[in-house]
C-alpha positions in Angstrom: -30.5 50.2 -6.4 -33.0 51.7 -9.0 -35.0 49.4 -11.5 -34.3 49.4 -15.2 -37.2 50.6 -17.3 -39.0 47.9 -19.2 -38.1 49.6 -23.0 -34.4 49.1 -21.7 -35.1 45.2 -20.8 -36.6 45.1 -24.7 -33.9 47.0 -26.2 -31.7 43.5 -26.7 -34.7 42.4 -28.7 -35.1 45.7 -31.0 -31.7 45.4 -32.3 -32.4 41.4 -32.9 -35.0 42.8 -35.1 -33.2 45.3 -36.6 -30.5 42.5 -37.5 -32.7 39.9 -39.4 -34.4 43.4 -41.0 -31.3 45.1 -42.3 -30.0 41.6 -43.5 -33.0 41.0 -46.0 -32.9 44.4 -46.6 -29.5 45.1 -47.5 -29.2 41.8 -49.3 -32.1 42.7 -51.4 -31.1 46.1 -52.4 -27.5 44.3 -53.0 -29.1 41.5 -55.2 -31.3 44.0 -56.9 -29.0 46.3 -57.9 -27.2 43.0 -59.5 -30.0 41.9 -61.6 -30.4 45.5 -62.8 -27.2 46.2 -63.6 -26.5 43.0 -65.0 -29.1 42.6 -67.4 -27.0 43.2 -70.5 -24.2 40.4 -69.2 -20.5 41.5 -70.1 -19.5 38.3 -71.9 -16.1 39.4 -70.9 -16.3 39.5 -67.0 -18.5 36.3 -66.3 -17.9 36.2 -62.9 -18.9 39.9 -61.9 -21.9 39.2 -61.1 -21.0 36.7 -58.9 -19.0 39.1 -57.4 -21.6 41.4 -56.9 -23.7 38.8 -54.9 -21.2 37.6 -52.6 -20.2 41.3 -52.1 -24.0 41.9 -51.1 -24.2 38.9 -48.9 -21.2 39.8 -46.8 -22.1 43.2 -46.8 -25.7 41.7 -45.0 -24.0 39.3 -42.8 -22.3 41.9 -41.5 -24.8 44.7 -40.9 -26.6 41.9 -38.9 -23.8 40.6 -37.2 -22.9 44.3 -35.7 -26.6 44.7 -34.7 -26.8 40.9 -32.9 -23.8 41.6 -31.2 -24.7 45.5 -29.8 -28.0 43.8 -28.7 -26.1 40.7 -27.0 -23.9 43.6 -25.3 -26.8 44.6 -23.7 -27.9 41.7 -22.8 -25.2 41.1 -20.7 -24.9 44.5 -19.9 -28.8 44.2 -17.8 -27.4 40.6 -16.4 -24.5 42.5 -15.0 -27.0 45.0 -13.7 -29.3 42.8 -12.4 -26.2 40.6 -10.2 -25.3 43.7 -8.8 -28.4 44.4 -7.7 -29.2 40.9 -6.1 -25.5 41.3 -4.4 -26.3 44.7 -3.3 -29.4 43.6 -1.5 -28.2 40.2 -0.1 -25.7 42.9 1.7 -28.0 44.8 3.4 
């Protein structure tokens, strides 16, 4: 059976990366757009900027969730990989 490349054994870790990156990213750009839009409160809709906020921190949670979760794919993915390699050559 053929070895993985090394980049494909470091891929899990890229998109574990990518995860914590696009969370503080997208909740920043999510908070920030709250704070600028929100300078001039609306004393009639108090709670739309909390809204906004929660909005932007479940947006985050899950553009890192679906990033952890294609890297943990892989993960197991390679570990499958791997077992079938250490079966196939216990065989022969």
């Amino acid at each position: 059976m053929t070895r993985l490349p090394d980049f494909l054994r470091k891929l899990p870790y890229a998109f574990y990366f990518l995860a914590a990156l696009m969370f503080v990213w997208t909740l920043a750009n999510g908070w920030l757009e709250t704070v600028v839009y929100g300078a001039l409160p609306d004393p009639t809709f108090p709670s739309l900027q909390t809204y906004q906020k929660s909005f932007a921190l479940l947006q985050a949670l899950e553009r890192a969730a679906y990033l952890v979760s294609n890297g943990a794919i892989i993960h197991v993915l390679i570990a499958i990989f791997d077992r079938l390699g250490a079966a196939k050559e216990a065989a022969e």
